[in-house]
N, C-alpha and C positions, 0 to 999 in steps of 0.2 A: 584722373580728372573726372570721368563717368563715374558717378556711384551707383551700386545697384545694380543689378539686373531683371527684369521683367518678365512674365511669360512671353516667346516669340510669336508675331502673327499679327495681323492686321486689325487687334484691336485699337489702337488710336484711331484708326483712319475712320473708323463708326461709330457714329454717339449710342450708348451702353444705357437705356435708360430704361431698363425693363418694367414693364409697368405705368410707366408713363413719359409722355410727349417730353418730346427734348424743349420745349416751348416751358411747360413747368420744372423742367431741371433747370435753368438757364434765368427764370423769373427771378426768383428772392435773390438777386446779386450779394443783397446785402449781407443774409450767413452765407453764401459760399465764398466773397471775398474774406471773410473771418474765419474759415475753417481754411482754405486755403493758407492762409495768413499763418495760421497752426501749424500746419502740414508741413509749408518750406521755412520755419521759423529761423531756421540753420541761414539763412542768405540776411546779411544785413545791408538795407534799402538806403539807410540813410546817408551813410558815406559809400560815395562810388570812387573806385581809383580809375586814373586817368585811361581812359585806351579800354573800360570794363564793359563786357557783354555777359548780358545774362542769357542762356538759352535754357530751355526748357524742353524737352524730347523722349520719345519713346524707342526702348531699343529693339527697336524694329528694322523690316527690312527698307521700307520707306527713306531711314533714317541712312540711308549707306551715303547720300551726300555729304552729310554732315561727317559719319565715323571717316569720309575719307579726307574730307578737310583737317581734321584733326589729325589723321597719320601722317598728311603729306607736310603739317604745319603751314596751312596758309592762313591759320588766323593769327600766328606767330609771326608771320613776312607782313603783315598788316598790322603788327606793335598794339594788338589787342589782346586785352587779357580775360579770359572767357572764362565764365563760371558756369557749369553745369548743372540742371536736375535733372533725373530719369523720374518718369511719370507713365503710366499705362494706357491713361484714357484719353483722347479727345476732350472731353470735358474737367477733365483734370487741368491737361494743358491750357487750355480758354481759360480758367478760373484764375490758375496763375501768372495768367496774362494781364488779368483784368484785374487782381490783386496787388499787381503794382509790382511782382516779385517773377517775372520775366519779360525780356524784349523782344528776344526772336522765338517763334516755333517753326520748325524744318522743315515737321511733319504734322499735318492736322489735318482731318475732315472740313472739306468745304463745308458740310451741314452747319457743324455746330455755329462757324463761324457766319451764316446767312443768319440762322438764328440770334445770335449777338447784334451784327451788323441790323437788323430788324428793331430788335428788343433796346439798343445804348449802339447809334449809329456815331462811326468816326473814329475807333479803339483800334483797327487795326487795317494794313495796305498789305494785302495779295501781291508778291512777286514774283510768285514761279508757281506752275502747278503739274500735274500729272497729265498726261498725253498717253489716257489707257486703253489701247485697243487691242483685240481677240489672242495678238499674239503672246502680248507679254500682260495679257490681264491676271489680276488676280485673284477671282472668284470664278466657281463652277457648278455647278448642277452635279452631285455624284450618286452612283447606288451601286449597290453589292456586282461581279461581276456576274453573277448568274441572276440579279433579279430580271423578273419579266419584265418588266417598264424599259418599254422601245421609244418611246416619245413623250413629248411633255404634255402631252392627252393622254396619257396613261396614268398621269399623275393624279384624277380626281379621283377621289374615294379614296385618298393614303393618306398617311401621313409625311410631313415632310421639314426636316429640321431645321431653324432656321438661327443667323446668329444674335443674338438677344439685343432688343432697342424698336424703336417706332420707324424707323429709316430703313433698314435694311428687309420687313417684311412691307412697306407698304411698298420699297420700289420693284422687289420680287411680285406681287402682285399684279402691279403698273405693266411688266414684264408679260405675265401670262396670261393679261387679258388681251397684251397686242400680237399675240399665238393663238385668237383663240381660246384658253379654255378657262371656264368655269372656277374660278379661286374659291368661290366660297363652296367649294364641292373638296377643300384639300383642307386637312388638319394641320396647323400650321404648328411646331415644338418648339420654343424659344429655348438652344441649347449656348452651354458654352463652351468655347472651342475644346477644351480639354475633353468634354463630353459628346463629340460630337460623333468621332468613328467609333467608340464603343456604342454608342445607342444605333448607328447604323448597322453593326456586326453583330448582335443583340436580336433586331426586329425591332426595336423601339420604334424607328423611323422608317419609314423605305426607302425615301432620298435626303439629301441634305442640300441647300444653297448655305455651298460652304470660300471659304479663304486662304490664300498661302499664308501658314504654309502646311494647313491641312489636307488641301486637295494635291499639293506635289508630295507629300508622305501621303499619301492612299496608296496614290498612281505607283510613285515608287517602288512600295513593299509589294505590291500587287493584291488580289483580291477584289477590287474595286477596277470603275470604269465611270467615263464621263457621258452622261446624260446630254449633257449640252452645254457650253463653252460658257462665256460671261456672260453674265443679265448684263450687268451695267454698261461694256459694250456693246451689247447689243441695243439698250435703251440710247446711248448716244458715244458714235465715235468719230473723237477720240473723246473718251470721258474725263474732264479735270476733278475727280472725286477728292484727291492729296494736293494740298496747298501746301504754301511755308507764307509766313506773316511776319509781320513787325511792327511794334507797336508805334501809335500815329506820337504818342507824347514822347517818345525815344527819340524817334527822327526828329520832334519840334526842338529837341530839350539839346540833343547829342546828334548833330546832322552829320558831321565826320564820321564818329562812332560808328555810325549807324550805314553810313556808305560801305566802310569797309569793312563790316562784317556781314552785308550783303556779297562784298566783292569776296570775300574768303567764300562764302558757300557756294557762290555761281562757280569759282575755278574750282570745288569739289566737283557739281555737275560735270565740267568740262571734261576733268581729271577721270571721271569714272565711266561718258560718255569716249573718250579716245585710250579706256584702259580696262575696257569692262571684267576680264577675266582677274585682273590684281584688285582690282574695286569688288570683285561678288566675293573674294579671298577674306576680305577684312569680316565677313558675315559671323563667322564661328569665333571669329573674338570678342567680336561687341554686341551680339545677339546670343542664343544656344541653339541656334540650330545648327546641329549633325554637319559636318563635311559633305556630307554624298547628298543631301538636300539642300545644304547651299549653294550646289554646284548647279542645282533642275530648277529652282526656284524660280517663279515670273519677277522680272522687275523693271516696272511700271517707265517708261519716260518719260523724264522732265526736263520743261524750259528751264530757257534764261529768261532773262529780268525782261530783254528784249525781244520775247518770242512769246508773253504773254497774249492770250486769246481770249479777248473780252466777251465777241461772238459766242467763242463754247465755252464759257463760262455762264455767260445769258442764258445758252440752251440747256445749261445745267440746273440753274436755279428756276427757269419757267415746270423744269421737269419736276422739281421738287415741288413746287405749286402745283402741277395740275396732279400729282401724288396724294397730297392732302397731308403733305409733310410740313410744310412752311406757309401760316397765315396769309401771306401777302407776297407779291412781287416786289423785288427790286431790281435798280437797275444795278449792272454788275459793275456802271462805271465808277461807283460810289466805294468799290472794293477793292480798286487798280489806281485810281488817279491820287498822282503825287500829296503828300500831305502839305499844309499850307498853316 
């Protein structure tokens, strides 16, 4: 029922918008609903069969709620019939949300979705999100194990690689100006994750703010050492950066539907929070990452439907504002409260 496979790694969870602001990716709805539209042309919208969920997803590690829901069959004990697409991006996923050609996403960057929620408010309701703190975070500050860079003041006058989009160097920055030092004294690389340890083992770069599951294959293999732990926990813990959604006209249209294919993914969380070791197992089947790195991998925890934190969700998106990511404030109750 997955089709596809994707490269592994925390590209969904960050909008990919090299060269410009996820604000102008996100604008002309109008072609990305039509290219989208293109893309999953494969899903026919117009007849839905009874009990039909369409999810949309990246096969990521993110996504282990969803791959365990599907192993354990609980959207099968829920008399729903799920249809899958695999998707890479964050903005991929939103698009085909907003295309009318998926209802749930498992895994999604809160960004993109502020941005949506901003730009065409009321498309989607926030039900669970990520609770990422130091321990099981998933980004790091890395450099060679012998380079000289002892602290992140050592970082001006380098270069330093970062993973491509408007979000992820302007919160790296947000980061190193509350350390302290001088950002615009560091050359910043917009890499992509496949290029990211060879340009570090190279010289290309001298550090990287890098992602699992790049920085647990460095550590790994060895060679490499950690500079300093998570920005994003560091910028706020616990960090809801991964969301799962639902679309507001699904729940208006299919309210059943739409409960119990909430309830199948929450008993994934459950399943994978009281079974973690058989839950990180399922990684090398539904992802490609390697056995021995799926076994070191961070992975992030997430609520229930019932443990959502509007609070650090607030402190999330104020953060993205005072970042110079996100135009405007909102409130976060406007991304959590029931659809009507």
């Amino acid at each position: 029922m997955f089709r596809g496979r994707a490269q592994v790694g925390y590209d969904a969870l960050f909008p990919c918008a090299t060269g410009k602001s996820m604000r102008s990716r996100l604008l002309p709805f109008g072609i990305a609903v039509l290219v989208a539209a293109a893309a999953v042309g494969i899903w026919k919208s117009s007849r839905r069969a009874p009990g039909e969920v369409r999810i949309a997803y990246p096969p990521i590690i993110p996504s282990l709620p969803l791959f365990v829901a599907q192993q354990q069959h609980f959207f099968e004990k829920e008399n729903l019939k799920v249809e899958m697409l695999s998707l890479s991006s964050s903005n991929d996923l939103v698009t085909a949300l907003v295309a009318g050609q998926a209802d749930l996403l498992p895994a999604v960057s809160l960004i993109p979705i502020v941005h949506l929620e901003i730009q065409h408010p009321g498309k989607v309701r926030v039900f669970s999100h990520s609770r990422m703190n130091e321990n099981n975070a998933l980004d790091k500050i890395i450099v060679k194990e012998n380079s000289r860079l002892r602290s992140l003041q050592d970082l001006q006058g380098r270069k330093m690689g970062v993973f491509p989009g408007t979000a992820p160097q302007k919160m790296l920055v947000t980061f190193l100006k509350k350390h302290g030092v001088n950002a615009d004294m560091i050359s910043f690389v917009q890499l992509a994750p496949q290029a990211q340890l060879p340009s570090l083992e190279s010289g290309a770069v001298d550090a990287l703010f890098a992602y699992e599951p790049v920085t647990t294959t460095a550590l790994v293999h060895g060679g490499y050492r950690a500079l300093f732990g998570s920005v994003y926990a560091d910028l706020l813990n616990p960090c809801p950066i991964g969301v799962s959604v639902i679309a507001r006209d699904f729940e208006r249209s299919k309210p059943e539907v739409a409960q119990r294919s909430v309830k199948a993914l929450q008993e994934g969380i459950a399943y994978m929070a009281a079974n973690p070791k058989l839950a990180r197992s399922l990684l090398p089947e539904f992802t490609k990452l390697p056995p021995d790195i799926a076994e070191r991998v961070n992975i992030a925890d997430v609520t229930l439907q019932n443990q959502v934190d509007v609070a650090n969700l607030q402190a999330f998106i104020d953060l993205l504002y005072a970042s110079g990511e996100i135009p405007e404030k909102i409130d976060a109750h406007r991304l959590v409260d029931p659809s009507r």
